[in-house]
TORKOL-4160 file (C-alpha; in steps of 0.2 Angstrom, whole numbers, padded with zeros to 4 digits, m for minus):
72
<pt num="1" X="0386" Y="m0041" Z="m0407"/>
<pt num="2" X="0385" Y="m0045" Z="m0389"/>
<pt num="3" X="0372" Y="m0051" Z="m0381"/>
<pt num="4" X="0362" Y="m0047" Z="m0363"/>
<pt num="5" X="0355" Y="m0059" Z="m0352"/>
<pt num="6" X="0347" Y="m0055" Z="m0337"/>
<pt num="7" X="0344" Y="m0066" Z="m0325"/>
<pt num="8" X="0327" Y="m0064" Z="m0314"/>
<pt num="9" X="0329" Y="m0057" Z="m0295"/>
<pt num="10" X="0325" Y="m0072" Z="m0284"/>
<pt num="11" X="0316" Y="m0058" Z="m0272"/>
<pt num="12" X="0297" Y="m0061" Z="m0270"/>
<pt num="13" X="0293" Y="m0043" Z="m0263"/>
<pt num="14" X="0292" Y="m0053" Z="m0243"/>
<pt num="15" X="0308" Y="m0044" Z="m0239"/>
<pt num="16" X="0310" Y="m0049" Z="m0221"/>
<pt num="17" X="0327" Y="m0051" Z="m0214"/>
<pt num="18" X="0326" Y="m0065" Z="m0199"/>
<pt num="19" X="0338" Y="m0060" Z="m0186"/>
<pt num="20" X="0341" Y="m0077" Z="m0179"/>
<pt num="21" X="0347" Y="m0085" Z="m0195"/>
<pt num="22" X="0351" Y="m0067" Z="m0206"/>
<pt num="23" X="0344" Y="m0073" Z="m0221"/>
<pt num="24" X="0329" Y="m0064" Z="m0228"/>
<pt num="25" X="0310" Y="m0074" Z="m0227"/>
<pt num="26" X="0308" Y="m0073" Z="m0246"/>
<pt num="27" X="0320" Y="m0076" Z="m0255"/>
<pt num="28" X="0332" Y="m0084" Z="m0242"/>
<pt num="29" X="0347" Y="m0073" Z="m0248"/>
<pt num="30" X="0357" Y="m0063" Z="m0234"/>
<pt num="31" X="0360" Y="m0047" Z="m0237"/>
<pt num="32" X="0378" Y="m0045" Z="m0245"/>
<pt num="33" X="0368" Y="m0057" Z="m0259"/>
<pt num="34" X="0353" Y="m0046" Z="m0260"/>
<pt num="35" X="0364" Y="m0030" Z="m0260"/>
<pt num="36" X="0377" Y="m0041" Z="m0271"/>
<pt num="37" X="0363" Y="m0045" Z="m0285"/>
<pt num="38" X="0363" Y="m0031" Z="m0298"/>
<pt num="39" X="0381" Y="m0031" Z="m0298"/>
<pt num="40" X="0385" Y="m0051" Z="m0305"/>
<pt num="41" X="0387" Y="m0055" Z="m0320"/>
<pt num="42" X="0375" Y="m0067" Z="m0328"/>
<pt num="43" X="0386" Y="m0084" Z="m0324"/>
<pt num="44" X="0387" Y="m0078" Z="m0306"/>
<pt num="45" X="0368" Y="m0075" Z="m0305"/>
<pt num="46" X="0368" Y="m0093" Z="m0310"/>
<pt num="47" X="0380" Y="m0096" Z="m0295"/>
<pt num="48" X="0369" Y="m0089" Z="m0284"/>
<pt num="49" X="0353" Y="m0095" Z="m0288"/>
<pt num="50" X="0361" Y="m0111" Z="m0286"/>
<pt num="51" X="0367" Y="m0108" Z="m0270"/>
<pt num="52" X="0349" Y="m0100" Z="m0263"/>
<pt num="53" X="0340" Y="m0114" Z="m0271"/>
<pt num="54" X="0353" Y="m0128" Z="m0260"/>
<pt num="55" X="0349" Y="m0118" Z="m0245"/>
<pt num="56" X="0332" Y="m0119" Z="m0246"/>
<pt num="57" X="0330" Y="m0138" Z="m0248"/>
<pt num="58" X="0341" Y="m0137" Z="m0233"/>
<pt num="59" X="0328" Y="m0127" Z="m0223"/>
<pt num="60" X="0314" Y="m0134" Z="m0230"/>
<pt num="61" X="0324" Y="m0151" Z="m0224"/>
<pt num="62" X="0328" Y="m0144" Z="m0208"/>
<pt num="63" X="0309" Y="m0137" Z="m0206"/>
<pt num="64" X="0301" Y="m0156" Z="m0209"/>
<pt num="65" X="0312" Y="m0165" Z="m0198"/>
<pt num="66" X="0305" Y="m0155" Z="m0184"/>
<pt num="67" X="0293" Y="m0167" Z="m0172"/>
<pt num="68" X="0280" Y="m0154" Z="m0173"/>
<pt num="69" X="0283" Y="m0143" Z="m0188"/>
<pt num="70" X="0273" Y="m0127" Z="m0184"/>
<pt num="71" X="0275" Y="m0109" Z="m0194"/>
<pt num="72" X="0274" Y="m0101" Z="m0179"/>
């Protein structure tokens, strides 16, 4: 018997590319990954996931270090 495993989308329904950095406002995929995601197999989900999650403690990283961090 096999078993399935889906893995949750990391989309939020804000699905904004940025043009400046190509990555998407919501979920912080680009969009080979968005486009990628219903393809990979549940270990490359993982992958991914972890890859997204890495990138967005970067941003967030990147966003505090600002002098004056502002969401405009």
């Amino acid at each position: 018997m096999s078993e399935f495993l889906e893995i949750p989308s990391p989309c939020i329904g804000t699905c904004v590319i940025d043009e400046e950095s190509e990555l998407c406002l919501g979920c912080n995929r680009t969009v080979d990954e968005i486009a990628l995601w219903g393809d990979l197999t549940p270990s490359e989900a993982v992958l991914m996931m972890e890859v997204v999650h890495t990138r967005t403690l970067l941003l967030w990283e990147d966003w505090e270090a600002r002098e004056d961090p502002t969401l405009q």
